[in-house]
N, C-alpha and C positions, 0 to 999 in steps of 0.2 A: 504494500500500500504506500503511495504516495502520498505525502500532505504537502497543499499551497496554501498558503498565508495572503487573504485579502482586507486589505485594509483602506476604507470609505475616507474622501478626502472631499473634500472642497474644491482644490484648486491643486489639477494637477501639477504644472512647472514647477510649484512653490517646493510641492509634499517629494519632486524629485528630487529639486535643488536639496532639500532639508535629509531625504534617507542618503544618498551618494555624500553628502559633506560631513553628517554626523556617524555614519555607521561604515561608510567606505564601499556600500552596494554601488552597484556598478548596471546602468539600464541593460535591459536586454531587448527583446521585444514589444511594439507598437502593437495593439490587440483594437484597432481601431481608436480613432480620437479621444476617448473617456477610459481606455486601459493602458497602463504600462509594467512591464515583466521587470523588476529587481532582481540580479544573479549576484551572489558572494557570499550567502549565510548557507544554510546545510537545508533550506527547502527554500522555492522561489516565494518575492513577495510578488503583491499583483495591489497596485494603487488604482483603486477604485475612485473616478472623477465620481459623487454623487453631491447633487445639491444639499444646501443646509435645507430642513424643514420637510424634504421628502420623507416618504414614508419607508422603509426596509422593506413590507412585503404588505401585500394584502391587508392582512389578517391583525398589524401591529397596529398598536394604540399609539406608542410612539414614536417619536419624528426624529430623523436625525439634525444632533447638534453638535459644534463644534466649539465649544466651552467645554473646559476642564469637566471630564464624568467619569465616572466608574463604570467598570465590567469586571464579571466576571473571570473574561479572559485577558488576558495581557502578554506580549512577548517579553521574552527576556531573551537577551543578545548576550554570547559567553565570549569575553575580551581574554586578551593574555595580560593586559596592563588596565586595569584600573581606572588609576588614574590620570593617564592619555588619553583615555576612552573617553574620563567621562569630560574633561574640555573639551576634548573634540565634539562632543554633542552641544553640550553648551554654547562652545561658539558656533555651532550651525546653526539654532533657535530652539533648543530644547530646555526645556525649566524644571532646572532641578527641585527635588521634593526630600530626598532624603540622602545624606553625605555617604560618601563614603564608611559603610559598617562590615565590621569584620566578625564572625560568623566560623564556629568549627569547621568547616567546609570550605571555606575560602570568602568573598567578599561583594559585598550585593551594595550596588547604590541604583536609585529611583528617580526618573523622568516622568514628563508628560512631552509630546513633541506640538508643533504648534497645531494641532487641529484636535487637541485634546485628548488625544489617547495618551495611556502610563504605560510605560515600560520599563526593563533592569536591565542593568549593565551587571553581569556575574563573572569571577574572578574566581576559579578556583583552584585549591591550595590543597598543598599535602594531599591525602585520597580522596577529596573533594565532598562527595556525597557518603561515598564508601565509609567516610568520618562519623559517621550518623545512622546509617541504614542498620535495621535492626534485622 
């Protein structure tokens, strides 16, 4: 099984400009005017152009927004450094929420990027998870 990672944007150029400068993804394929393929992480992203206020499907009550919200799901991107990583998002428009913490496992800090989604930058150390797994 394969997994792709889609993630609803506003404004495509912007959400390119902002994953290629903070994260180091690299475009791949045009999937028509409203998609773009992200290649460099360990599954493709897919930047979904959708309007603020549309609806997600039929059936939802709710409308997308691009202010700061929660989900349940969120990616987490695994760096080798940290701390380079996590400037490097910062200076491409991502707003940090939680510094730099360190963690038996190794080292997790927390963004939101500009169209409101949260994400981790993970750093892991010594057996990583293996430190923990029971």
């Amino acid at each position: 099984m394969q997994l792709l990672v889609n993630i609803d944007v506003p404004d495509l150029a912007q959400a390119e400009a902002f994953y290629v400068a903070a994260l180091g993804l690299v475009p791949g394929r045009r999937l028509g005017p409203d998609v773009l393929e992200l290649l460099g992480a360990s599954s493709p992203l897919y930047l979904l152009r959708k309007a603020a206020g549309t609806s997600p499907s039929p059936a939802a009550a709710q409308r997308r927004g691009y202010a700061r919200h929660w989900s349940p799901v969120h990616l987490d991107f695994v760096v080798e450094d940290i701390e380079a990583a996590a400037r490097r998002a910062e200076g491409a428009g991502a707003t940090p929420e939680q510094p730099v913490t360190d963690f038996a496992w190794g080292r997790l800090a927390t963004f939101a990027d500009p169209f409101g989604h949260g994400f981790c930058l993970v750093q892991f150390t010594g057996r990583g998870y293996d430190a923990i797994a029971t």
